[in-house]
N, C-alpha and C positions, 0 to 999 in steps of 0.2 A: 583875188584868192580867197579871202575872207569869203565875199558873196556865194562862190562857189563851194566851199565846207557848209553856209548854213543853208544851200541848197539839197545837198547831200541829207544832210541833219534831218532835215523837215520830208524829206522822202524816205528814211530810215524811218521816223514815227509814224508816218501814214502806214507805212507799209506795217508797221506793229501793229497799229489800230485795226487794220483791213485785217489782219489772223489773230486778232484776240475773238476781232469781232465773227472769223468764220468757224474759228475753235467753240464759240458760242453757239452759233448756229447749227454747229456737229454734235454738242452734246443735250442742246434740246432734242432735235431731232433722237437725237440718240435713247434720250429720257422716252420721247415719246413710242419708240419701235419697242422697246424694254417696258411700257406699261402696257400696251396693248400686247404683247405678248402674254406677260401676266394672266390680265381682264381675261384674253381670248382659252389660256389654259383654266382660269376657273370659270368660266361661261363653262366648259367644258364640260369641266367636273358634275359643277352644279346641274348639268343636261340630266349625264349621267344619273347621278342622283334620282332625276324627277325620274327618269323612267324604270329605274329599281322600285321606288316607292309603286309608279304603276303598275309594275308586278306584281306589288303584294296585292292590290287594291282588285286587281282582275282576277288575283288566286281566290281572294275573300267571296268575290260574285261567285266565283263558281262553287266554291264548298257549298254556299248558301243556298244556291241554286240548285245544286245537283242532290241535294240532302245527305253531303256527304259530314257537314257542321249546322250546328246548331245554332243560332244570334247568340252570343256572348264566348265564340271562338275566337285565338286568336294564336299566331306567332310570333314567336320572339328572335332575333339575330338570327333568320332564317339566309339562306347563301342564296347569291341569285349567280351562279355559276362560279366555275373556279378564281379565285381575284378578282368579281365583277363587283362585288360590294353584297353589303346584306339589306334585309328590311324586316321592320317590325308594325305586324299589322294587330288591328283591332276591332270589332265588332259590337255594337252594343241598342238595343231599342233607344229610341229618339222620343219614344213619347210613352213610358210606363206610368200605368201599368196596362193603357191601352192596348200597348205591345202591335201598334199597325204599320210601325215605321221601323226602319234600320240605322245606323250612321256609319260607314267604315272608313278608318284611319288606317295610312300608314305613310308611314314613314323608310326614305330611303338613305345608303351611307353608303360614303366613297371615300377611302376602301372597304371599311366596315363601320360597325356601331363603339368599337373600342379606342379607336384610328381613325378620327372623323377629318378627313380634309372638306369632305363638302355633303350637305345632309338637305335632303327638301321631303316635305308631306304633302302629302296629297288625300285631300277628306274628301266623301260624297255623303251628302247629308238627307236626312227623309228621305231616304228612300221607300218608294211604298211597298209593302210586300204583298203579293198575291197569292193564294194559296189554293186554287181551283175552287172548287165546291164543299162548303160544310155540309156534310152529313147531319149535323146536329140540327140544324132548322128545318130539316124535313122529316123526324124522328117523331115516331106516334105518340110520344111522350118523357115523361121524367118521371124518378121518384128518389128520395132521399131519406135516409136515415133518421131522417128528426119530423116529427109531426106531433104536436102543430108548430107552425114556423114561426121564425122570426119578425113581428109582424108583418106586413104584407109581400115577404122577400118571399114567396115562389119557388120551386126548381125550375118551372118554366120560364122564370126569368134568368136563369142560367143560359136561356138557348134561344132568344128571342132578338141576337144579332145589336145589343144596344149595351155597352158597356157599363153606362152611366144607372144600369138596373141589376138587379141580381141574384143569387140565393146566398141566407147567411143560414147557416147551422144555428137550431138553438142546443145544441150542446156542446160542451168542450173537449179538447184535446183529439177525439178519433172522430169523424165521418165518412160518408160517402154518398155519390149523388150518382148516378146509373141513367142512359136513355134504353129505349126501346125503338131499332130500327124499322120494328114488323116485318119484316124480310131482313136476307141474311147481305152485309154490305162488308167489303173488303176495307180496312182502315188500318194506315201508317205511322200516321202522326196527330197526334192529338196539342191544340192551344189553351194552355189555362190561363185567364187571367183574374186576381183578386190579390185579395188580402189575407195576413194571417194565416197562411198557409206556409208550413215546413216541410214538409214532403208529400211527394201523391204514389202512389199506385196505381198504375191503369192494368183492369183485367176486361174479361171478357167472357161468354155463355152463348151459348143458344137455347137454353131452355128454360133460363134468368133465375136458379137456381145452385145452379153448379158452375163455378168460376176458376177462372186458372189466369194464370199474369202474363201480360206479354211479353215479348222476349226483348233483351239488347236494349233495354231505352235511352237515351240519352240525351242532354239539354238539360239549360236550365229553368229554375220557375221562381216565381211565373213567369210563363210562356210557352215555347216550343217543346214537346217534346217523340221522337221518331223512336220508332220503334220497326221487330219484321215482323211485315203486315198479315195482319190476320180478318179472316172471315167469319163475321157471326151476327149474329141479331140483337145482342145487346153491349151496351159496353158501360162500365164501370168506374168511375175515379174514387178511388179512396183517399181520403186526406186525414193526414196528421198537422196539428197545429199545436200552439204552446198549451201547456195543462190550465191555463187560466185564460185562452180564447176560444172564440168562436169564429170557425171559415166565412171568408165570403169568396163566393163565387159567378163574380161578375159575368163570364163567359165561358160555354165550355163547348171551344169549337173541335170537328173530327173533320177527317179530311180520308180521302183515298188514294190509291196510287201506290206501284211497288217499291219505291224510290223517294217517297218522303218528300219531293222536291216543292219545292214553293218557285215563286218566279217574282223577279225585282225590277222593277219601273226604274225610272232615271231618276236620280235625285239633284240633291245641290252643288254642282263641284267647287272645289276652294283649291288653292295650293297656297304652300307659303315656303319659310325656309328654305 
């Protein structure tokens, strides 16, 4: 009888052992279908995200592209469809004040930028920018407001396609440096790049006498800036700088076309977040 109870007994405790041990194996398991759900919901998210951010990053090509913005545009908590989440993009030169590359950031949110469950960016970096043909290096000449110059700084070094040379004012506070197309050339958007420069004025003449300003400009400087395009033979940059300097103006590219558009090479892609 005895022998028989601690048979019992001993088959009672296996039998315990065998469902702690399967109750064990149920809530690993269990753990494990519960993390990967998890994971699989913010893998999700995070998708999401990256392709919000690609939104803004392909909106940014095209403003740039289309000349419908200027390098240093940008949005902020922009909606990428009803509840799909927002993104905040940016624009900015990569190599100033060279001003020959772009960088664009943005950034995406799920659900939004206030209510972040899952956020990634996405940069393309150097981007080259092309801008078809300068007018300004095939222009019969330059002249500028100040003579004699600052020593061997030129206006035609304003237009000779090499940054690292240039025109500086020898006087302070107001200039202006003017080409001559010798025929009449349609021009949209005009590139400045230097130093010591506060604001410009681009006008324009055909008879390099009589000048009137273009219309709409926008952009900022140094660099791009578009304007509606006008036809004439000469064209004009006035510059204001502080009342105790003197401009430099390293390049003073023009460009044609009704549409302002420059066009953008592929740069460096990154993502992160």
């Amino acid at each position: 009888m005895v022998r028989a109870i601690d048979k019992r007994g001993v088959v009672v405790i296996f039998t315990l052992i065998i469902l702690v041990a399967l109750m064990g194996v149920a809530l690993a398991f269990w753990y494990a279908i519960n993390s990967e759900i998890k994971s699989a919901g913010a893998g999700l998210l995070n998708a999401k995200a990256f392709y919000v951010a690609e939104a803004g990053r392909a909106k940014a090509r095209w403003a740039l592209t289309s000349g419908a913005q200027a390098v240093g545009w940008g949005e902020t908590s922009s909606p990428f469809g009803a509840g799909k989440g927002t993104y905040i993009v940016t624009t900015a030169y990569s190599d100033p004040p060279a001003n020959q590359h772009v960088t664009i950031i943005s950034d995406g949110y799920i659900p939004d930028n206030t209510n972040v469950k899952a956020r990634r960016q996405v940069a393309e970096n150097n981007i080259l920018i092309g801008s078809g043909t300068n007018l300004s290096l095939g222009s019969n000449g330059t002249e500028a407001s100040s003579s004699p110059y600052q020593g061997n700084n030129e206006p035609e070094e304003a237009i000779d396609a090499n940054t690292n040379t240039g025109w500086i004012s020898s006087v302070k506070a107001s200039s202006w440096l003017s080409l001559d197309y010798d025929s009449q050339k349609t021009v949209s958007r005009v590139v400045v790049n230097g130093s010591k420069i506060t604001s410009i004025v681009v006008q324009y003449s055909n008879n390099g006498t009589n000048w009137t300003n273009v219309l709409n400009p926008s952009g900022a400087l140094p660099g791009t800036r578009t304007f509606t395009p006008v036809t004439a033979q000469y064209l004009k940059l006035v510059i204001t700088s502080g009342a105790n300097e003197k401009a430099q103006v390293n390049e003073f590219e023009s460009y044609t076309g009704a549409s302002g558009a420059t066009t953008l090479d592929k740069g460096k892609f990154a993502t992160s977040l």
